[in-house]
N, C-alpha and C positions, 0 to 999 in steps of 0.2 A: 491314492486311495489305499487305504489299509486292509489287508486280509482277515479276518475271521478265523483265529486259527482250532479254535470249537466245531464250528462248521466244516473246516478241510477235515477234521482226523474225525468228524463224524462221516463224511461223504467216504473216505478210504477205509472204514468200517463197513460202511453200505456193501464196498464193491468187492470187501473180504466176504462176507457174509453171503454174496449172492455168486461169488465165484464156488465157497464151500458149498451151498446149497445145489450148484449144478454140478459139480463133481459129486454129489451124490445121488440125483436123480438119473442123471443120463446114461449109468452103469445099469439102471434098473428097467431103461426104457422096452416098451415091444419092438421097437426099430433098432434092428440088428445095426445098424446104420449110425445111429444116434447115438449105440452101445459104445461104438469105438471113437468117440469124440472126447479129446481130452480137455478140458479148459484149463491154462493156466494163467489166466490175468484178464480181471473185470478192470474194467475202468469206463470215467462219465466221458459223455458223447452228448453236448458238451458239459450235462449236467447233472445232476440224481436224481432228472425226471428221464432220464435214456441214458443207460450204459451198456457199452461195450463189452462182448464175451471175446475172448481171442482164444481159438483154441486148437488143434493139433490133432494129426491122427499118426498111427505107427506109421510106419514105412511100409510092414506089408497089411495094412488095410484099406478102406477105399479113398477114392482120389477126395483130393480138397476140395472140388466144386461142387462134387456128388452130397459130401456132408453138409457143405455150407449151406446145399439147397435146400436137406433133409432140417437143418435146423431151424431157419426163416420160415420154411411149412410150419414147424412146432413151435415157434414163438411164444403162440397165445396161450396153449396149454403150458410150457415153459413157465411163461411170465407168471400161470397162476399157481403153479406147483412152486416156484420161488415166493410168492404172498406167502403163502402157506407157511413153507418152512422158515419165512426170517420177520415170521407176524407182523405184517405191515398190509396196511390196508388196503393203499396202494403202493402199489409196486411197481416199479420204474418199465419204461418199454424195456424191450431188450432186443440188440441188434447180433449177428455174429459175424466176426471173419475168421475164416481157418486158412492155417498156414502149412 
């Protein structure tokens, strides 16, 4: 079966555009918490209806389980502040893991 290669570099669009849009939200959040999460690579989970944030904290900020948890609490509101910024109507789930 042949690949779609319109549809792949449209989905790696998707997961540029929703990684830029959470590195700009999450600098701005009330949760001091949320503040120090860095995303650097969206990718689908397994698909452009659910993708993967993978994302980072300093060295001296809080631990990875602590963010991971603070981020899954804000998903929903997440998920609609990324509609928002990458005009889509709907907007894919979004999961995290921090590393």
């Amino acid at each position: 079966m042949k690949r779609d290669p319109i549809a792949g570099r449209k989905l790696l669009q998707l997961c540029g555009q929703v990684r830029d849009a959470l590195t700009t939200i999450l600098p701005g959040c009330g949760d001091r918490v949320l503040r120090e999460a860095l995303v650097y690579l969206v990718e689908p989970a397994p698909n452009a209806g659910r993708l993967r944030a993978l994302a980072t904290v300093p060295a001296d900020g809080p631990e990875p389980g602590e963010v991971e948890a603070h981020l899954n609490r804000a998903a929903g509101m997440l998920r609609a502040e990324v509609a928002s910024a990458i005009h889509r109507k709907r907007a894919p789930e979004l999961i995290f893991a921090v590393t």
